[in-house]
C-alpha positions in Angstrom: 29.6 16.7 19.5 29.2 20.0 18.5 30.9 22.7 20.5 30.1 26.0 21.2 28.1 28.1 23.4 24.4 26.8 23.0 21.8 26.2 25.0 18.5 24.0 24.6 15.1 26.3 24.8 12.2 24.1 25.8 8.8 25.2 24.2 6.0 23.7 26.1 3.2 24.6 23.3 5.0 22.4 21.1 4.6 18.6 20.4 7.8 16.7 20.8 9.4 15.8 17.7 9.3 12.3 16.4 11.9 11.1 13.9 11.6 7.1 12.7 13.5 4.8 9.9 11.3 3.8 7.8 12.4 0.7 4.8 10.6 -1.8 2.6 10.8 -5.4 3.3 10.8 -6.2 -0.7 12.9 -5.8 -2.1 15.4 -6.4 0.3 17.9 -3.0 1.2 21.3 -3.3 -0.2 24.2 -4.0 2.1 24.7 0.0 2.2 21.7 0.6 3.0 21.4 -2.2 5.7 25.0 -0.7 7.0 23.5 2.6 7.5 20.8 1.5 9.6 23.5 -0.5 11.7 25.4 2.1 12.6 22.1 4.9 13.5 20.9 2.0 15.8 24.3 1.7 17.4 25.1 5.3 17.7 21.5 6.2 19.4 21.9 3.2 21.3 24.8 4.2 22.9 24.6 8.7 22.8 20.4 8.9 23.7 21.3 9.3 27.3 23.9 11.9 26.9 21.6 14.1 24.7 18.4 15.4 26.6 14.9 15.5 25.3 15.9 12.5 23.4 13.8 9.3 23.9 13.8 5.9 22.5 11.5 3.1 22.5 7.8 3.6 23.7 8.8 6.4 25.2 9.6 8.2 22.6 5.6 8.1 21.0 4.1 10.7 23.4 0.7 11.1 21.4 -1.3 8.2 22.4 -4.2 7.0 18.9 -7.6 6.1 19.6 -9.0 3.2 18.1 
């Protein structure tokens, strides 16, 4: 982690920031490519409780669609 003296400002006006992974089905990804998105998975899996404001799964979509 990053280390130094900063501190997390909350904003209430703004929306809260959603950041996906997006890939094509075809053609497949390359085994780099499929790596990468191994080892994001495993890291947010196991660091999105230390970090606050961060969210995963459904509750990470806070703006609901209409249909």
């Amino acid at each position: 982690w990053l280390t130094g003296e900063f501190k997390r400002i909350e904003v209430p006006e703004l929306p809260r920031r959603v950041v996906g992974w997006v890939q094509r089905t075809r053609p497949t990804p390359n085994k780099a490519t499929q790596a990468v998105g191994t080892v994001i998975r495993e890291v947010i899996e196991k660091t999105d409780n230390q970090q606050p404001g961060v969210y995963t799964g459904k509750g990470a979509f806070p703006l609901k669609r209409s249909s």
